[in-house]
N, C-alpha and C positions, 0 to 999 in steps of 0.2 A: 519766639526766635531769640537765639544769643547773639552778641556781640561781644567780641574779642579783639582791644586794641594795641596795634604791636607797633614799637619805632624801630627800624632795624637803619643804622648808620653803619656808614664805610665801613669798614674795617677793612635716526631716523624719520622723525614723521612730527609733522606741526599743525597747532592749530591757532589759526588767526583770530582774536575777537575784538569786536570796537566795545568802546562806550556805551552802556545801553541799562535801559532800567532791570537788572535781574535780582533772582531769588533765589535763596539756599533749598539745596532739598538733600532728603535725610542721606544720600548717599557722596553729593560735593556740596562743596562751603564757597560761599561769596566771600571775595576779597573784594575790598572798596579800598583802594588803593590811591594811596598820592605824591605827585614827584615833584620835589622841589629841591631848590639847590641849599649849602649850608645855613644862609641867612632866610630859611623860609620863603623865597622868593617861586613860586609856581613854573614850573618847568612843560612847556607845551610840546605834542610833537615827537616824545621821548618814546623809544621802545624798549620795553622790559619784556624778560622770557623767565618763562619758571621750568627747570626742568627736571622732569619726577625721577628721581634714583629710582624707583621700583620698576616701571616700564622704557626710560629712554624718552616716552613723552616731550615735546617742548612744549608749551599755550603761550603764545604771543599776546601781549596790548598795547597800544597806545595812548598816551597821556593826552588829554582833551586841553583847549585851550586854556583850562582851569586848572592844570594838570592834573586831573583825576581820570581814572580808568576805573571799571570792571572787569572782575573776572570769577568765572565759576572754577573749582578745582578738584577732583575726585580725593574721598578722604583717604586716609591710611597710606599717605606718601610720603617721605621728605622731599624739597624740591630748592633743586640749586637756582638761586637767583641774579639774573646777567643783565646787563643792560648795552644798548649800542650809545656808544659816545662817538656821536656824530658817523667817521666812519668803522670806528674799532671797538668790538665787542669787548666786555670787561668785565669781569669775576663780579660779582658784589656779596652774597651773603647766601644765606640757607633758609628754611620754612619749614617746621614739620604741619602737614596735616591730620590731625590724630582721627582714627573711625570713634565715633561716639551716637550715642542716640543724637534725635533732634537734628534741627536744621542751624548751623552755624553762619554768622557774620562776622569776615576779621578785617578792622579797620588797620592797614597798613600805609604806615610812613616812610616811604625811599627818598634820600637826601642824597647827593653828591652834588662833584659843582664841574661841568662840564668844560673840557680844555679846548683851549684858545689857540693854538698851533697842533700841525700834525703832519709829522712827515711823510710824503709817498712813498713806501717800502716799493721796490718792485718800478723802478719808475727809470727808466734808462735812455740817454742818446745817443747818437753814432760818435766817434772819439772826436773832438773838437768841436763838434759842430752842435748846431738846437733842433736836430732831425731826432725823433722819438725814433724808438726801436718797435719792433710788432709785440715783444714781452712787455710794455709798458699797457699795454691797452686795457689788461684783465682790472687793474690796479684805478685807471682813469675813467672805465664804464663805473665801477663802484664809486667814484667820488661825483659821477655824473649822478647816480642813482639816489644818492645822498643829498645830493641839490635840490633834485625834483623833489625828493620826501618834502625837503622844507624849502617851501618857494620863495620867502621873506629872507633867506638867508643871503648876506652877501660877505665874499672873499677875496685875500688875495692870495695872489699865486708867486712866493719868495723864490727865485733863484739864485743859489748860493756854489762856488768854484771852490778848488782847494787855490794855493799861492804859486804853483807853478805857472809861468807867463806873467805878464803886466799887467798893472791894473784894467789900464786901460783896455785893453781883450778881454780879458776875466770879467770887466761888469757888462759891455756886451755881449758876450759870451751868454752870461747869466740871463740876461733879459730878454734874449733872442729865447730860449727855453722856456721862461716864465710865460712867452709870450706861445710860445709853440702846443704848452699847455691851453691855456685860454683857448687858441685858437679849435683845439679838438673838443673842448667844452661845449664851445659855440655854435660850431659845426654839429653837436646831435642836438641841438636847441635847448642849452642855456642861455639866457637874457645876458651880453655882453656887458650891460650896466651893472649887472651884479659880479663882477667879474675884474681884478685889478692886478696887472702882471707888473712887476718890479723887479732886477736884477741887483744882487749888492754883492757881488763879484767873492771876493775873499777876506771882507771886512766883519762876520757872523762867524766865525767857526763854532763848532761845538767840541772841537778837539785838536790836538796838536798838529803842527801840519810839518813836524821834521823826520815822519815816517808817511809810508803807505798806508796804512792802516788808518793812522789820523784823515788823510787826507780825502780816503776813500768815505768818510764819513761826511767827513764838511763839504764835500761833493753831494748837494741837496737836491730836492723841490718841496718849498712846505707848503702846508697850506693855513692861512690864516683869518680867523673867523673876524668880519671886521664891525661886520652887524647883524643881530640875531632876528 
């Protein structure tokens, strides 16, 4: 049997596989893969997808509390490499698998370093108020489903206003929402203690607030990873 070790750094139809003892055969190659962040620190939990340019293929794994994975892969493919950060999928890199005699082993190294904030795209209330809208839901079942993956994980939920109104409204405002998030969380049973709502009204912007445009941005909900 060969083995072949690669570091690769930043720069249809699925198939699921866990952690498990396998073996290469003459026609896919085992990847023994492993996910850690920049400073080598073991990344648990993580899902990486490979997807074959030749068929449309995905082969999904998951990172073991070691962060090490398996996976078998048919040869003679390239295969785009993605990973979910937390809740939003992310380009990462490429893989050829070349056809060759013999059975292949490629020891692979995936590095990045997973973010700490993440805005809800898609996340909307009724005008003034901390009542969610029905389009917000698609956007709050996926940050629900992202929870349960990782059940150690705990959050908070930032609400942020643009400066139109006073403060004093705006960080109510904000935390009635923060809270209204939480509250939908909880309701399909996530753990309320893992779970931290805070409003900071118009004091976080991430952009100007002397147009619309600015202000329709800093009109938030983040979410912030606060223990892994």
């Amino acid at each position: 049997m060969n083995t072949i070790r690669l570091l690769i750094l930043f720069l249809g139809f699925s198939v699921v596989l866990r952690s498990q003892n396998l073996n290469p055969t003459e026609d896919k190659a085992l990847l023994n893969i492993k996910v850690t962040n920049f400073s080598s620190k073991a990344l648990s939990g993580e899902t990486v997808m490979f997807i074959s340019k030749k068929d449309g293929k995905e082969y999904i794994v998951k990172s073991s509390a070691t962060g090490n994975a398996q996976l078998l892969l048919p040869e003679g493919s390239k295969y785009d490499i993605k990973y979910r950060d937390f809740m939003e999928q992310q380009e990462y890199s490429s893989i050829e698998i070349p056809s060759q005699p013999g059975a292949f082993t490629y020891d692979l190294t995936i590095k990045f370093e997973p973010a700490k904030t993440y805005t809800l795209k898609n996340v909307h209330y009724e005008t003034g108020k901390a009542t969610l809208t029905q389009d917000s839901y698609p956007a709050l079942n996926n940050l629900y489903e992202a929870l349960k993956e990782k059940p150690t994980l705990e959050i908070e939920i930032a609400g942020h206003t643009d400066n139109i109104g006073t403060y004093e409204k705006n960080l109510t405002l904000s935390q009635e929402r923060a809270n209204s998030v939480k509250k939908y969380l909880v309701a399909k049973g996530i753990n309320a203690n893992r779970i931290t709502a805070k409003g900071y009204a118009d004091t976080q912007p991430v952009a100007s607030n002397d147009d619309e445009t600015g202000r329709a941005k800093n009109r938030r909900t983040e979410v912030r990873i606060i223990k892994e």
